[in-house]
C-alpha positions, 0 to 999 in steps of 0.5 A, spaced: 473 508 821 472 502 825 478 500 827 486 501 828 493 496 829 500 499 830 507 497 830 513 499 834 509 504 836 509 507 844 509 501 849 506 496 844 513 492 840 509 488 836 503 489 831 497 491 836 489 491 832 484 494 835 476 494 833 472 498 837 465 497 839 460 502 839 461 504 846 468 503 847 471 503 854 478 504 854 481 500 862 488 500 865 493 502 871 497 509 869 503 507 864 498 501 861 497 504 854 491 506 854 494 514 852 498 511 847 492 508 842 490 515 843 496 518 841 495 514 835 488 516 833 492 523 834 497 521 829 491 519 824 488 525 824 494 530 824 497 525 818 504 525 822 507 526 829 507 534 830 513 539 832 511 539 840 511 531 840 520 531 839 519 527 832 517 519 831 523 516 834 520 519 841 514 514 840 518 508 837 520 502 842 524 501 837 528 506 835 531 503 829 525 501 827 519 505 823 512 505 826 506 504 822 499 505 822 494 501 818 484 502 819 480 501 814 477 507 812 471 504 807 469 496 805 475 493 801 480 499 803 485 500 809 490 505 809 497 506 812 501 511 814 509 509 815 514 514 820 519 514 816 526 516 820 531 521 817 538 520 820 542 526 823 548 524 817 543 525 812 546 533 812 544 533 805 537 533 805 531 538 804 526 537 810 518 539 808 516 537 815 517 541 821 518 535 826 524 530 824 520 525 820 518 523 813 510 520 812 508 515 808 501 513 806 498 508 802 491 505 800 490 498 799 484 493 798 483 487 801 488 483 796 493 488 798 494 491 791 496 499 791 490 503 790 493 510 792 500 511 795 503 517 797 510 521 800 512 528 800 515 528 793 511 524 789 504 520 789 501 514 785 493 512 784 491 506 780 484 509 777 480 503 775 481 501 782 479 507 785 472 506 781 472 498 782 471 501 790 466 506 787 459 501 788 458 503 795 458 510 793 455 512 787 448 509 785 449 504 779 447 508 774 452 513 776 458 508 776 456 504 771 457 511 767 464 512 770 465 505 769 464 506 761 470 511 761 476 508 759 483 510 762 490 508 763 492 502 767 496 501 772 499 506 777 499 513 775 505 516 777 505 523 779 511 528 782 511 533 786 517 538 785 520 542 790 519 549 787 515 550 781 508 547 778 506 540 779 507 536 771 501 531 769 501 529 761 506 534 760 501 539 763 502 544 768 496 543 770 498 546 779 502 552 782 505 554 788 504 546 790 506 546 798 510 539 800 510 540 806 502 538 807 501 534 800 495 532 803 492 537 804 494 540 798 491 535 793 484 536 795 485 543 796 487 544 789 483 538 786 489 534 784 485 527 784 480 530 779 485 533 775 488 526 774 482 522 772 481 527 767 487 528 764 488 520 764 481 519 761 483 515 754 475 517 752 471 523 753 470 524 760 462 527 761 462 524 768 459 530 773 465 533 776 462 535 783 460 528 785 467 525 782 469 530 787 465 529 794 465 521 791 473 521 792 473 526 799 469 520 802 472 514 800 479 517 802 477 520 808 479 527 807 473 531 808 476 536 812 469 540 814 468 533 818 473 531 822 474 524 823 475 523 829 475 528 835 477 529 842 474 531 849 478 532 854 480 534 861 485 538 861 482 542 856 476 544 860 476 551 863 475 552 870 469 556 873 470 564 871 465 569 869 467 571 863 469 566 857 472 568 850 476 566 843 482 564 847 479 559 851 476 552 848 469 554 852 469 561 850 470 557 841 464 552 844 460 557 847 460 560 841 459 555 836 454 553 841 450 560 841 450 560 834 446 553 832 440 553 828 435 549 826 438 544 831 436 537 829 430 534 834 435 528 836 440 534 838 434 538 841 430 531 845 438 529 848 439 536 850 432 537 854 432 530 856 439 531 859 439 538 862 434 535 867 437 529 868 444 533 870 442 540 873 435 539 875 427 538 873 427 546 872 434 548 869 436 554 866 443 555 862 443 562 860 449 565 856 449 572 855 454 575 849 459 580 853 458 586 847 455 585 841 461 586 837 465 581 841 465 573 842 466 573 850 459 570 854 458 570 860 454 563 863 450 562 869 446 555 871 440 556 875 441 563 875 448 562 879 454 564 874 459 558 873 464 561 879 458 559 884 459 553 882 464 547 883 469 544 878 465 538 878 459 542 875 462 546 871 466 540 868 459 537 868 456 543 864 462 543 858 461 536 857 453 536 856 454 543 852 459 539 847 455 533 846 449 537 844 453 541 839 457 535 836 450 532 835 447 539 832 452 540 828 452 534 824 458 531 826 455 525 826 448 525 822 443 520 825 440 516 820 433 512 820 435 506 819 430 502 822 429 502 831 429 497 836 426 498 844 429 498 849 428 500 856 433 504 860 433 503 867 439 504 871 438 506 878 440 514 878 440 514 872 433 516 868 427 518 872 423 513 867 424 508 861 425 511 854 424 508 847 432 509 843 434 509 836 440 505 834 444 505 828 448 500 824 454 499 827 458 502 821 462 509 821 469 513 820 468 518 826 470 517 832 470 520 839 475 519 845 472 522 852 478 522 857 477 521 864 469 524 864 468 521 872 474 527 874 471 532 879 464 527 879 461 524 885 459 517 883 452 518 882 454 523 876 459 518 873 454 513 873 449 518 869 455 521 864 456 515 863 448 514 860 449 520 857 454 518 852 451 510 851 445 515 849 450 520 845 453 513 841 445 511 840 443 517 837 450 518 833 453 514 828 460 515 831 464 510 835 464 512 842 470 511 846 471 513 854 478 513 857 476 511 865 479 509 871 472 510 874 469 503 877 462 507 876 462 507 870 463 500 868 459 497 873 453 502 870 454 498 863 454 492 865 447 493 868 445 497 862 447 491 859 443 485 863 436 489 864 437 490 855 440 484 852 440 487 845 445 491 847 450 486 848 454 487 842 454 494 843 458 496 848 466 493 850 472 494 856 479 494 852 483 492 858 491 495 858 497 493 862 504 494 861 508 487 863 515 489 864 516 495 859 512 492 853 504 494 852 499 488 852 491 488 851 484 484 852 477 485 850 473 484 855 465 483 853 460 484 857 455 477 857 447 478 858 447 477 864 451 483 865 458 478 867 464 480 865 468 475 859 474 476 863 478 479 869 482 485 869 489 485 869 492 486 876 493 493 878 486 495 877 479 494 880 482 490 885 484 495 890 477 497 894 476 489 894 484 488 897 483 493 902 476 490 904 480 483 905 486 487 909 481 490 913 476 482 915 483 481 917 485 485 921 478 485 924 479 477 925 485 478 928 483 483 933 477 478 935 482 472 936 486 477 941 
């Protein structure tokens, strides 16, 4: 995933589209919509608006009106997703979700032609197109065998029941199937496979388990690797000396503890970065409580987290994150060739370095907000170094919700003092005229100018205030 457009969605009236670069920062005054392009990356990842977000309507500029969403999810294919009002009259109906909206999804290539499409009763898969967007999966020995397997043309249709055993064929072939998450159901229960196995119209000897892992990846729904993930504020744990399972620290603290066979990109970035951010001789120490339960105790530099500041221990949670998401495997940096380019913003790093970069392709997504707050400018200006490294060394796209003047003036040197960078990072720009959400990209050129002015209302306020006062100072003179 690359990309993103909605519809009458929040702020935005008319059909908006999005196209993120590696590093991606997201700009504008307060009420702009810059959170509503966030909502919709929650939106896709959760598959519908949930129950604490009051139902679609709430969203949608125009209330009569349903919202869309569309991202291409593969070469060739894009997918929608369609909230689907129910009106208070409709007493009759029987509601499968716990907000008060219906969700629609499709899959269609690049000639709009239906691959896949789905309601909560009901879905329908075009076999032969699913396998003619198989060549950027399977080797060509692998779909030239799956290719010589002949099924029934057209769209499959498959209903749902309310109660009872879903039919395929005249065949039971599912029980106990849950409406209320079909997704979720059709990959658990191994629907897809199922289906190209029972429409098969020859013998079907293709390898079940790479069918399986072919159809996680082209339809995105690999649940082990979430496609998109969130870093966010008001989700950081304030200094404390113990941290357990009910915090979102305390479940970092533990995936973090537990890493083993930490890739040497995740280990160079976190050995780097804990120098840069604490110190030359730092020391992060986390300690398990009891053995038996998941509760840490933190010290940095042998002072536990309540000596410190929020800055530090904000500074600290996100350093610990990063590390994790790279150890993890949620993105897995790939070798696909190298570039040198040398790192020399001021405050920033100590000396050059050699970094990697990977291409610019890639269904995970991760969304920073406001990483600046708490930070003195120095440290914005070095937290935004480590997440341009994060995005170099990963094959996610990177995106920074920021109000912080800081950060975007230390990528725009990034980018003058290494040219090959140019393309790598961009500014999206909000701005909300009269009510109605608008945007611009803003690309930084060579030589580190911007392509574009901001709208007003943001990064022009120290210069309006530094203009006041030159005349207030020439006012006095003259008096």
């Amino acid at each position: 995933m690359h990309d993103i457009s909605f519809t009458n969605f929040s702020l935005f009236r008319d059909k908006c589209d999005f196209e993120f670069r590696p590093l991606t920062l997201l700009v504008g005054a307060n009420g702009s919509g810059k959170s509503s392009l966030i909502k919709a990356l929650e939106v896709i990842q959760n598959g519908s608006l949930t129950t604490g977000m009051q139902g679609w309507q709430h969203y949608a500029f125009n209330k009569k009106e349903n919202i869309l969403f569309e991202w291409s999810i593969a070469p060739d294919l894009y997918k929608k997703l369609e909230l689907i009002g129910i009106q208070p009259s409709d007493s009759d109906r029987v509601y499968y979700y716990d907000c008060i909206d219906e969700t629609k999804l499709d899959y269609v290539d690049h000639n709009g032609d239906v691959v896949f499409f789905m309601t909560f009763d009901h879905l329908k898969i075009d076999i032969r197109k699913v396998i003619s967007i198989m060549d950027t999966y399977l080797p060509k020995s692998d779909l030239d065998h799956l290719q010589a397997i002949d099924f029934k043309p057209g769209l499959i249709e498959i209903k749902f029941p309310k109660k009872g055993m879903v039919n395929i064929n005249g065949i039971e072939i599912m029980t106990n199937f849950n409406c209320a998450n079909a997704i979720d159901e059709i990959f658990k229960k191994d629907l897809l496979v199922d289906t190209f196995v029972k429409y098969s119209l020859s013998d079907f000897t293709f390898d079940l388990n790479l069918l399986r892992k072919t159809l996680y990846d082209i339809f995105a729904f690999r649940k082990v690797i979430p496609p998109i993930k969130f870093i966010r504020q008001n989700e950081m744990s304030f200094g404390e000396k113990i941290y357990d399972e009910q915090t979102e620290f305390g479940r970092l603290l533990y995936r973090y503890v537990d890493l083993f066979d930490v890739p040497e990109s995740a280990r160079a970035f976190a050995n780097e970065w804990k120098k840069v951010l604490f110190g030359k001789n730092a020391s992060i120490e986390i300690k398990r409580v009891l053995p038996e339960l998941n509760s840490f105790s933190v010290k940095l530099n042998d002072r536990y987290l309540t000596e410190h500041g929020k800055g530090t221990v904000k500074l600290l949670q996100l350093y610990i994150q990063l590390v994790v998401l790279l150890a993890e495997d949620f993105i897995v940096s790939k070798d696909n060739g190298s570039v040198r380019v040398e790192v020399g913003i001021p405050n920033a790093h100590s000396s050059n370095r050699s970094l990697k970069t990977t291409p610019f392709v890639s269904r995970q997504i991760l969304v920073v907000e406001e990483p600046e707050s708490n930070l003195h400018p120095d440290l914005q200006v070095q937290v935004s170094m480590m997440l341009f490294e994060f995005s170099v060394k990963s094959e996610c796209y990177t995106l920074i919700e920021t109000h912080s003047e800081y950060m975007i003036r230390a990528f725009q040197n990034l980018v003058s003092k290494n040219n090959s960078f140019k393309d790598f990072v961009e500014i999206i720009n909000f701005d909300n005229k009269e009510g109605v959400g608008r945007h611009k990209n803003i690309t930084i050129a060579k030589d580190g100018s911007l392509s574009d002015g901001f709208y007003s209302g943001f990064m022009n306020t120290v210069n309006d205030l530094t203009v006041e006062l030159l005349k207030y100072n020439e006012s006095i003179k003259k008096n």
